[in-house]
N, C-alpha and C positions, 0 to 999 in steps of 0.2 A: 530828866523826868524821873522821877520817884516809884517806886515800886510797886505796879499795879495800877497806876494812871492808863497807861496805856489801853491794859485790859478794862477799865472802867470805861474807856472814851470810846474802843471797838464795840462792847456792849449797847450804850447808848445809839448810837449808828445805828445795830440790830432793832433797837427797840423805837426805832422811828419807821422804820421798816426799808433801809437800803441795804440791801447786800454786802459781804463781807464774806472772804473767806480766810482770813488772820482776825479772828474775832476774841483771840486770845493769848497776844502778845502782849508778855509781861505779866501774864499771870503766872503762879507758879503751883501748881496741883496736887495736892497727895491723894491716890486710891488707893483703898481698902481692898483684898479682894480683884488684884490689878493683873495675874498670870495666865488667867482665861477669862473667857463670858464676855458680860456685861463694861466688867473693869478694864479688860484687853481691849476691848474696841474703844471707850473713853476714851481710853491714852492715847491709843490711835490717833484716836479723832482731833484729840485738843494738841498733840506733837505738829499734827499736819498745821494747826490754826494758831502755830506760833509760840505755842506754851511751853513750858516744862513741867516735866512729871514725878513724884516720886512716888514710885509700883512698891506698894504694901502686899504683900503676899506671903501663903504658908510653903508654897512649894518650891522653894527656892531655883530649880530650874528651870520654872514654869517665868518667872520674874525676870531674870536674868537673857532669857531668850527676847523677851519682850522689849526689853531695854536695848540689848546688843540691836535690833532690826530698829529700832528707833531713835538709835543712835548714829546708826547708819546712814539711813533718811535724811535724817533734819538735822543732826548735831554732827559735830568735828572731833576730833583728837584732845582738842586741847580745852573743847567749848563743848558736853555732853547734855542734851537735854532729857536725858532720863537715867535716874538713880531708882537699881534695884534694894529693896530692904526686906528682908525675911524677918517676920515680927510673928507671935500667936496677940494677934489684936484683944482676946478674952482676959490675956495677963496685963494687972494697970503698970507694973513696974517696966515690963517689958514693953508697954507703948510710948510710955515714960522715955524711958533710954533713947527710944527709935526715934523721937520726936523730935529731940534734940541735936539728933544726927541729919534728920532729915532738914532742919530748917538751915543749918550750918550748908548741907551739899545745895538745897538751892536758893542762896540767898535771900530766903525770907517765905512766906508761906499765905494766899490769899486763899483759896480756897480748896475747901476740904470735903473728900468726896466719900463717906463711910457706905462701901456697898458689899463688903463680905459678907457672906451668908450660905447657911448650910443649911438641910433638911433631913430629919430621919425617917419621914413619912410612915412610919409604925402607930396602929392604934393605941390608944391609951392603957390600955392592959399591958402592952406588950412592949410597953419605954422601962430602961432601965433609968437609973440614977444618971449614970455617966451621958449619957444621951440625950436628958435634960439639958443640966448641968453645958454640956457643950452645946446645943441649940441656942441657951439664951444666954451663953459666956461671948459669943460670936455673934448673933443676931441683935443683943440686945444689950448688955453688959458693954460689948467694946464701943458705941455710943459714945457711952458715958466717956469711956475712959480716952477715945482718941478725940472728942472734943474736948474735953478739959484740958487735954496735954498740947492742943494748938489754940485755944481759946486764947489767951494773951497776947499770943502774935499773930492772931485774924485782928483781933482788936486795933493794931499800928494802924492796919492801913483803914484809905479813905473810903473803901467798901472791901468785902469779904463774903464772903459766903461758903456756908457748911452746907450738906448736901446729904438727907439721907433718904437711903434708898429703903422702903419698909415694902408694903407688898397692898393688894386689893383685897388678903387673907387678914389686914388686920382691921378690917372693916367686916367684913361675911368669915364666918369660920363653917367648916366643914369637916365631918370625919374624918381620923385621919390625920387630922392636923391639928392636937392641942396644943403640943410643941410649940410648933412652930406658928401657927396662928397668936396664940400668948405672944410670944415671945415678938410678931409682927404689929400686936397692939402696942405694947410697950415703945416700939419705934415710933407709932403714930402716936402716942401718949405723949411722949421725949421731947419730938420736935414742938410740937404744937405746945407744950409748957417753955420750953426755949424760945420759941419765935418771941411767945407773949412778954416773957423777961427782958429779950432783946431789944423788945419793941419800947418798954417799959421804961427800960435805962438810956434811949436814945442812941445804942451802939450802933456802929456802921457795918454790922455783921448782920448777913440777912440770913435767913434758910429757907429750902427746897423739900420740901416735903413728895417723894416718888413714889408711887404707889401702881406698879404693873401687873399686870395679868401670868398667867403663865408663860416662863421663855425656855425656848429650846438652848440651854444652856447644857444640858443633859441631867442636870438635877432632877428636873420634873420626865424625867423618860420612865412612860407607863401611863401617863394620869390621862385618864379619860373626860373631855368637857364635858360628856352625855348633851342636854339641847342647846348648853351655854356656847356652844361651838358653832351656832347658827349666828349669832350676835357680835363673839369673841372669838379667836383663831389663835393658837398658841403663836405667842409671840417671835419672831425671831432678834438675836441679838444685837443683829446689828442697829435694829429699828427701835429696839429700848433704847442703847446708846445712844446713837444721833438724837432723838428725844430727850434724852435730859439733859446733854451738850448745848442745844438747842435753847432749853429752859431756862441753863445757867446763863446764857449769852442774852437774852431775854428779860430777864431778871423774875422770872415766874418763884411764887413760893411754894404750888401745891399742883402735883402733875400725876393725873390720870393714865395710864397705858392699856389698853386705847381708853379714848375719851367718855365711849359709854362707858366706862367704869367707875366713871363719878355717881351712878344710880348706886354702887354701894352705898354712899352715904346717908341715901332717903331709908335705905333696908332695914337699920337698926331701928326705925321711926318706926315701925309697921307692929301691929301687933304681933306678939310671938308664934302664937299659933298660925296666923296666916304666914309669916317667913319663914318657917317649920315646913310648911305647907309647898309653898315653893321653892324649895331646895330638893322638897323629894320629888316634886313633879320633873321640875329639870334633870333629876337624879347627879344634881353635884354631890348627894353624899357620896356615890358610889367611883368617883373622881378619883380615890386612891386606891382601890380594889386592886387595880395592876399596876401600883407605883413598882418600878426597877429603879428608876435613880442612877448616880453613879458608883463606878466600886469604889467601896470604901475608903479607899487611899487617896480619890478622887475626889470625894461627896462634897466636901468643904471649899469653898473657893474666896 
């Protein structure tokens, strides 16, 4: 059986609605962003469901931990289903190189899960250059450059799927966050010009378009929902992950976290002044007032 059949045929099964819990053997995974959060539980998730993995990450001991306990698990000595790779995803040369390494350790590469992401949560006065610059080298820039550098070999197979993770901030922006916000629209920009090309060209590479609320990943540690917190509950991670594991087995292109989230996209439809209006009544501007974050050695995942 060929490379990724398998996880195509588990999928379908999903999307009839019978149960599976090897819903992704023979798939082979690369995360962005793989040594905590969001990307740590993926792996998790998709190790348990039969896959293999390979953990993109900045913190090399953070990666490396991840893999060793995952290797543990599910893989053998001889037979390892998770490859740790320390890459800065914002560098194209350097995702370049990684790419090539990556698809060599696992035999070939269907889908592709870009969810690194960082936040400086400072006002706009008080961003420096470098702070940009790295917000949308990592959030938005590596995109670009870790899909094009597996674009060719999502292409072999009989389906694929790239997978990005953007936020419900690149829909509704709020003080606080032009950074990052930009740099979340660019995400939702990206994919949605991609799907439509993909679709265009008849390739068998689908995309996932994720767009979640606030997660307790400790990025967001400070930010206050103010009334949005009646509706919306800061997420936790586990319940991101399983959601878009979830989606990808499913074959979903466009996933909400939670599902009222999808009202962001009537928001922009409204006139200005009235969604002006209702940002301050909710007081989401006041959402980053007591950003803390992580420290800084931490911030970027």
């Amino acid at each position: 059986m060929a490379l990724g059949e398998k996880f195509d045929r588990q999928r379908n099964v999903v999307a009839r609605g019978r149960r599976s819990d090897r819903r992704f053997v023979g798939a082979r995974v690369v995360i962005t962003g793989a040594g905590s959060g969001i990307g740590r539980c993926m792996a998790e998730e998709i190790a348990a469901e039969g896959g293999r993995v390979a953990l993109w990450g900045w913190h090399k001991t953070n990666i490396q931990e991840v893999a060793d306990k995952l290797n543990e698990q599910y893989g053998t000595a001889n037979h390892p289903i998770a490859f740790p790779f320390r890459v800065d995803v914002s560098q194209a040369p350097a995702v370049n190189r990684t790419a090539k390494r990556t698809i060599a350790a696992l035999g070939g590469v269907n889908v592709v899960i870009n969810n690194a992401g960082i936040i400086s949560g400072k006002p706009f006065k008080e961003l420096d250059d470098r702070s940009v610059r790295q917000t949308f080298g990592v959030n938005g820039m590596a995109m670009f450059w870790v899909t094009k550098a597996f674009l060719n070999e999502l292409e072999k197979h009989r389906r694929a799927y790239i997978v990005n993770v953007a936020s419900i901030a690149g829909f509704v922006s709020v003080a606080g966050q032009t950074d990052y916000s930009a740099s979340k629209c660019a995400a939702v920009g990206f994919t949605n010009a991609l799907r439509a090309e993909l679709k265009h060209e008849h390739a068998s590479v689908k995309t996932l378009l994720v767009c979640p609320y606030y997660i307790d990943t400790g990025m967001f540690s400070g930010v206050e929902a103010g009334l949005l917190r009646q509706a919306m509950h800061m997420l936790s991670t586990e319940t991101v992950a399983h959601s878009i594991v979830n989606a990808i087995a499913k074959g979903k292109e466009r996933l909400f976290i939670p599902k009222i989230g999808e009202l962001a996209t009537v928001f922009n439809a409204m006139p200005v002044s009235l969604a002006d209006r209702l940002l301050e009544v909710m007081h989401a501007n006041n959402a980053m007032t007591h950003f803390v974050g992580k420290r800084e050695t931490q911030q970027r995942e």
